[in-house]
GUMAR-16780 format. One record per residue (C-alpha): x, z negated, y; residue in three letters. Coordinates in steps of 0.05 Angstrom, whole numbers, padded with zeros to 5 digits. Each point is the difference from the previous one (the first is absolute). Example, Ala and Ser with C-alpha at 12.3 -4.5 7.8 and 13.67 -1.06 7.14 Angstrom:
2
{{00246; -00156; -00090}; "Ala"}
{{00027; 00013; 00069}; "Ser"}
***
This chain:
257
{{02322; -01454; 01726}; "Unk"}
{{-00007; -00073; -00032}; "Unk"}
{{00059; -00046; 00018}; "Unk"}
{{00025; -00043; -00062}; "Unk"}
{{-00069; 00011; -00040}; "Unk"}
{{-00033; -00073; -00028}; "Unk"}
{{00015; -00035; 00074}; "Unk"}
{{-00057; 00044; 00031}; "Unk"}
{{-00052; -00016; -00053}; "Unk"}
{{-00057; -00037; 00030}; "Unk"}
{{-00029; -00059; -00054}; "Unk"}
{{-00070; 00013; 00022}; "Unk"}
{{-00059; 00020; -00043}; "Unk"}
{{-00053; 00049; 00026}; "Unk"}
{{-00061; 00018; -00050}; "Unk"}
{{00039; -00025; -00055}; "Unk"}
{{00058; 00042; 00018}; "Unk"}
{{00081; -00017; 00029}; "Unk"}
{{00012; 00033; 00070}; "Unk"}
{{00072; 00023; 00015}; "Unk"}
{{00024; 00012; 00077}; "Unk"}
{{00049; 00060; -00001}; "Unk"}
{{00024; 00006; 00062}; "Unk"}
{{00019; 00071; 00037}; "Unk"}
{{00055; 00016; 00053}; "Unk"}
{{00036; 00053; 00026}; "Unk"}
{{00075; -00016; -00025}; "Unk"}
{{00036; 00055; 00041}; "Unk"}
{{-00030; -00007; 00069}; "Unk"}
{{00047; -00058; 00020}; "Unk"}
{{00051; 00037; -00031}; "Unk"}
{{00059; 00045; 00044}; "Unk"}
{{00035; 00026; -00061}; "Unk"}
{{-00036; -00005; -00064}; "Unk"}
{{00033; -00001; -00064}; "Unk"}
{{-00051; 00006; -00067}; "Unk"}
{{00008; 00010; -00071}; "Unk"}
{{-00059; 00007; -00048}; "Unk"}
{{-00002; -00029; -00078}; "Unk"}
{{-00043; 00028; -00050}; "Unk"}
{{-00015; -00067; -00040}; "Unk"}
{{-00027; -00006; -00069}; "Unk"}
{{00008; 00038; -00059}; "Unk"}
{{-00067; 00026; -00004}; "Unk"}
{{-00002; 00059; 00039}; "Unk"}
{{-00061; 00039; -00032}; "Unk"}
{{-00068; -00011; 00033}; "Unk"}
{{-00065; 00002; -00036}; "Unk"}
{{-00020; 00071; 00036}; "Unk"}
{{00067; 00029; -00031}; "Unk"}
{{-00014; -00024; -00066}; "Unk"}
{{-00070; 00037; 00002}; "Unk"}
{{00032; 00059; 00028}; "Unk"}
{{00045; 00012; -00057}; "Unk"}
{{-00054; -00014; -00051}; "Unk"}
{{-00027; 00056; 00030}; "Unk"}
{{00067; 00045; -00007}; "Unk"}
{{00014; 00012; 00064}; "Unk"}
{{00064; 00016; 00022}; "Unk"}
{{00028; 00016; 00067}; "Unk"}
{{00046; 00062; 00021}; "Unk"}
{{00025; -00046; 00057}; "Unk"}
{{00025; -00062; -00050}; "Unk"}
{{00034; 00058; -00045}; "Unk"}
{{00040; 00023; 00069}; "Unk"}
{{00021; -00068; 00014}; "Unk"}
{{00011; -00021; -00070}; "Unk"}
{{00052; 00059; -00006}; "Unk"}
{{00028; -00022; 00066}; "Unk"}
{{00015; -00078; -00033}; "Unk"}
{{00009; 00012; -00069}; "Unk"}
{{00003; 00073; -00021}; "Unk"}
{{00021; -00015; -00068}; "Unk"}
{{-00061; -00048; -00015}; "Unk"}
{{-00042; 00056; -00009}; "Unk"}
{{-00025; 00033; -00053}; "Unk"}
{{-00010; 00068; -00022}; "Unk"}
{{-00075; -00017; -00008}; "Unk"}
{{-00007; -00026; 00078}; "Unk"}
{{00039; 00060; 00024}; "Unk"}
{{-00054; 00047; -00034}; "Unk"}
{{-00054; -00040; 00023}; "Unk"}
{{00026; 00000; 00072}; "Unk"}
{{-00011; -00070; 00015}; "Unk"}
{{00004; -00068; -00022}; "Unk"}
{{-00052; -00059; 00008}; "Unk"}
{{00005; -00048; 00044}; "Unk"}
{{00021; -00062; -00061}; "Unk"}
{{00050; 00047; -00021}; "Unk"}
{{00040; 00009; 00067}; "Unk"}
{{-00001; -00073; 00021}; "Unk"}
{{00022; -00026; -00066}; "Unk"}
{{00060; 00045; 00008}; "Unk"}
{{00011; -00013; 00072}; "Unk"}
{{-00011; -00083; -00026}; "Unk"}
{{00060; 00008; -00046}; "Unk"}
{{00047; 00046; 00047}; "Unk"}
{{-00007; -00048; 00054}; "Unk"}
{{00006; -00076; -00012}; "Unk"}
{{-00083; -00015; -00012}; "Unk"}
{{00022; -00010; -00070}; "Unk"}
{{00050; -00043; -00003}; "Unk"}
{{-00001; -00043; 00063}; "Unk"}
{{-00076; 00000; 00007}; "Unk"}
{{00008; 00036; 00073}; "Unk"}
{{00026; 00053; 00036}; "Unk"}
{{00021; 00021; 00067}; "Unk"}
{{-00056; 00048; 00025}; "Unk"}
{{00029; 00020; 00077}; "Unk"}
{{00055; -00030; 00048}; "Unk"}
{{00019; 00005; 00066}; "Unk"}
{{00064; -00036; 00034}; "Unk"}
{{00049; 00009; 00061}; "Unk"}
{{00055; 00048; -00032}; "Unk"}
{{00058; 00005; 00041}; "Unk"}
{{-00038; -00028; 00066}; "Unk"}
{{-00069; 00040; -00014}; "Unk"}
{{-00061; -00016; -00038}; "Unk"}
{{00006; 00051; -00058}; "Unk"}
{{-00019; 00009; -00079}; "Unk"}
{{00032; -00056; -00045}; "Unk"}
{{00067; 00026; -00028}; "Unk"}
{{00006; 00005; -00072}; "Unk"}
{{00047; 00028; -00056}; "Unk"}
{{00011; 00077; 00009}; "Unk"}
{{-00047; 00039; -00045}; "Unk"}
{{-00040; -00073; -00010}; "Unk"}
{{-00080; -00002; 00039}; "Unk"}
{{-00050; -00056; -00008}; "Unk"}
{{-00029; 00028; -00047}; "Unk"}
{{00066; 00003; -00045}; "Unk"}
{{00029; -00060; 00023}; "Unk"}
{{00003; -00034; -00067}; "Unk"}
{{00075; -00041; -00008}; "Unk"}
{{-00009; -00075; 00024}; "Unk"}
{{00065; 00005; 00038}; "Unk"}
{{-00024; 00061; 00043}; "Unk"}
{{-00064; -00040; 00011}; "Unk"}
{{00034; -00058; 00019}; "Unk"}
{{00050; 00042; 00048}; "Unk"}
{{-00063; 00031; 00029}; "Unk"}
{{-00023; -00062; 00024}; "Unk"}
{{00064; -00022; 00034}; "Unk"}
{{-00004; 00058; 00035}; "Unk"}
{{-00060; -00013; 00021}; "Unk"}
{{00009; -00064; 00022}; "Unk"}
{{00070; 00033; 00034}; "Unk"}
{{00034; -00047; -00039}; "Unk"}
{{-00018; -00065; 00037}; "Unk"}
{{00001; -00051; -00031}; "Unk"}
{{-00040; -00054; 00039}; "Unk"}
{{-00055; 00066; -00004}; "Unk"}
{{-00004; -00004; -00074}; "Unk"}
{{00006; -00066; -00014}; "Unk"}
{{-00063; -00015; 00046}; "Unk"}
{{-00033; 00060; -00042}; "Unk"}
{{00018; -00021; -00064}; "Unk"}
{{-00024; -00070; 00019}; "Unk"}
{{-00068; 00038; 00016}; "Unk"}
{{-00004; 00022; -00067}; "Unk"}
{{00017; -00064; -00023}; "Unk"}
{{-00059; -00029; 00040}; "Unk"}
{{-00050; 00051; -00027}; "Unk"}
{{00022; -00016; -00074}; "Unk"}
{{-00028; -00072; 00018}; "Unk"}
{{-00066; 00028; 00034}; "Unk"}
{{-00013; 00043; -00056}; "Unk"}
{{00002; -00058; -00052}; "Unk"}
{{-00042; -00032; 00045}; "Unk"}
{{-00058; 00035; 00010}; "Unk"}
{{-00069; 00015; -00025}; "Unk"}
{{-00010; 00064; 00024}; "Unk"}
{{00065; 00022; -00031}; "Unk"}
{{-00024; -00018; -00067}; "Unk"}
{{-00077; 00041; 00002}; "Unk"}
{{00027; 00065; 00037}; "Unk"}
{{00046; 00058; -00026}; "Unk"}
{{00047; 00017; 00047}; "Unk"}
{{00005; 00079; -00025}; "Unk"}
{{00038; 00051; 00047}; "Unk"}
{{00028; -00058; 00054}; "Unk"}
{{00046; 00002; 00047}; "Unk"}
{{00048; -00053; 00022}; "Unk"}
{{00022; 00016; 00067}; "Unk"}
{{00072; -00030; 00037}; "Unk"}
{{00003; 00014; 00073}; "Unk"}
{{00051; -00026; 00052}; "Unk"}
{{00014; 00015; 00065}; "Unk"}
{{00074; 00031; 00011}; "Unk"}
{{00001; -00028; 00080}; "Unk"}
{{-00030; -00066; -00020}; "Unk"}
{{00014; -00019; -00073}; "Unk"}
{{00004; -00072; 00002}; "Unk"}
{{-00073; 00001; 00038}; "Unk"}
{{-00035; 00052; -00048}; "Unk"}
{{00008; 00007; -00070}; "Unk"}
{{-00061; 00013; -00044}; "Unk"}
{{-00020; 00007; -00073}; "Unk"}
{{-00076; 00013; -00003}; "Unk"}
{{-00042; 00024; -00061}; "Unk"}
{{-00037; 00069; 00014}; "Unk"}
{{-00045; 00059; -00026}; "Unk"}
{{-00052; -00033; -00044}; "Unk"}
{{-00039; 00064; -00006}; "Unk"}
{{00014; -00001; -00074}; "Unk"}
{{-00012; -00074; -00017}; "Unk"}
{{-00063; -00034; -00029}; "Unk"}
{{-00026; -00058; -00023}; "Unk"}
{{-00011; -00023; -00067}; "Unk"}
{{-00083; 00000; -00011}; "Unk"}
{{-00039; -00067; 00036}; "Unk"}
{{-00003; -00053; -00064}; "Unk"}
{{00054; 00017; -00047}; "Unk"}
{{00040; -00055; -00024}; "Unk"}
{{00063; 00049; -00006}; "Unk"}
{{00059; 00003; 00054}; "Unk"}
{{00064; 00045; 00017}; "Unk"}
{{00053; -00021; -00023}; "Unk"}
{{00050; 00051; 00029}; "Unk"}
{{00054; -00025; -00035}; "Unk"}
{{00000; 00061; -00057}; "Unk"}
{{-00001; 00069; 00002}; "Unk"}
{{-00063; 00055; -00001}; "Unk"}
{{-00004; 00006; -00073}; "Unk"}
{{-00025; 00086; 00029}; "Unk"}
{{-00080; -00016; -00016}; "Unk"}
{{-00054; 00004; 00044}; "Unk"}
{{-00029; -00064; -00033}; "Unk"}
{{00063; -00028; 00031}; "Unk"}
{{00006; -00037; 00069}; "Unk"}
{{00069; -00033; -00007}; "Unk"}
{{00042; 00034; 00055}; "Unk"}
{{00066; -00039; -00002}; "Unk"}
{{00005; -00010; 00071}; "Unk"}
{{00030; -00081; -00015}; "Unk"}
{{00052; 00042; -00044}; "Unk"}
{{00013; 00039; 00059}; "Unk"}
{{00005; -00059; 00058}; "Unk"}
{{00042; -00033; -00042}; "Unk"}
{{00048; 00055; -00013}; "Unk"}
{{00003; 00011; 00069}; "Unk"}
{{00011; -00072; 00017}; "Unk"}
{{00071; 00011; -00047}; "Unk"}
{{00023; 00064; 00028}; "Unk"}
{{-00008; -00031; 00067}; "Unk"}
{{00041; -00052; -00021}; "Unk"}
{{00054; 00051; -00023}; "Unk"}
{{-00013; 00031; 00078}; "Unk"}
{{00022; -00066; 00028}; "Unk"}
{{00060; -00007; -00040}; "Unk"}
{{00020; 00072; 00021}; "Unk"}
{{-00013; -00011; 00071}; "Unk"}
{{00037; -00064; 00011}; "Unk"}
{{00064; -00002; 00034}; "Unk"}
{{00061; 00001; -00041}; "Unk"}
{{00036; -00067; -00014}; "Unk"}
{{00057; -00012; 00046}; "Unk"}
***
């Protein structure tokens, strides 16, 4: 994981190139009971490899099945003849069933202590993560999460915060595209003041724009859906996060005497 990206950079030069320390830990091991939720950030969820796939018309039994499962009336006749879907096709649906769309992220797996046991994330009845698409449900899923503490999210939301000035910061930010990321908020249930972590993870889709250009990310707007594209509105996506966390904190504090 990288901790508050742009304070890790290192302003070195090697062969004409900038060097950046990203630093690796085990954030559980210290931890006696673990509480994580995961954020799909950006709005670009399409890699390059699924955008040659569907050229190729190639579409998956497996993504029909779960498509059905999400959205049953997205489909169309056409994909239910053809038995499958592509790849593009299923994630734009599951982008604008869940809240990838409109808030730029979306809650990708949760874990929390329900009712004195570390268990799935409560949500709405009917509602998954993948349907989780009404700001107020998002915003209730978090102060679950956080088992409505308020000290808990107010020191995440000020983590958020922190990274929003990082980001703005940094060089790195600016040359690579962030695609298919992962914010990450752990804290430990039997220690929460002592550990309480928001890291950046799974950079197996990212890249960097080609050695020499003169262009940068700006990450502010949204995938315009071309390949020639790499905008990924991850900024959209902190920053919308950064709001709803605010709306957590304001839900969590203690009523006024």
């Amino acid at each position: 994981g990288v901790d508050e990206v742009g304070d890790g950079e290192v302003d070195v030069t090697k062969e004409g190139r900038r060097v950046f320390d990203i630093t690796m830990q085990d954030l559980v091991a210290p931890m006696t009971r673990p509480c994580a939720l995961a954020l799909l950030m950006g709005n670009h969820t399409v890699t390059k490899e699924m955008l040659a796939l569907d050229a190729a018309h190639t579409p998956r039994a497996d993504l029909l099945e779960a498509l059905q499962a999400i959205a049953p009336t997205a489909l169309s006749d056409e994909e239910r003849s053809a038995r499958g879907v592509t790849a593009r096709r299923f994630l734009s649906v599951l982008d604008s069933t869940s809240t990838t769309d409109t808030l730029g992220f979306r809650i990708d797996a949760a874990k929390t202590i329900v009712n004195g046991e570390l268990n799935a994330l409560p949500l709405p009845e009917g509602k998954t993560f993948d349907t989780l698409h009404a700001e107020d449900d998002v915003v209730d899923a978090f102060a679950a999460f956080f088992q409505r503490d308020a000290s808990l999210a107010s020191a995440f939301s000020g983590k958020v915060q922190a990274l929003l000035a990082a980001l703005g910061r940094s060089t790195f930010f600016q040359r690579h595209v962030l695609l298919r990321t992962t914010l990450l908020f752990v804290y430990d249930d039997a220690s929460r003041s002592e550990f309480a972590e928001l890291k950046m993870m799974n950079f197996g889709a990212s890249y960097a724009l080609p050695e020499g250009g003169e262009s940068v990310v700006r990450h502010d707007v949204a995938w315009d859906g071309s390949k020639e594209s790499d905008e990924d509105g991850y900024l959209q996506g902190v920053r919308e996060l950064d709001r709803v966390l605010r709306q957590v904190c304001d839900k969590c504090a203690p009523p006024i005497a």
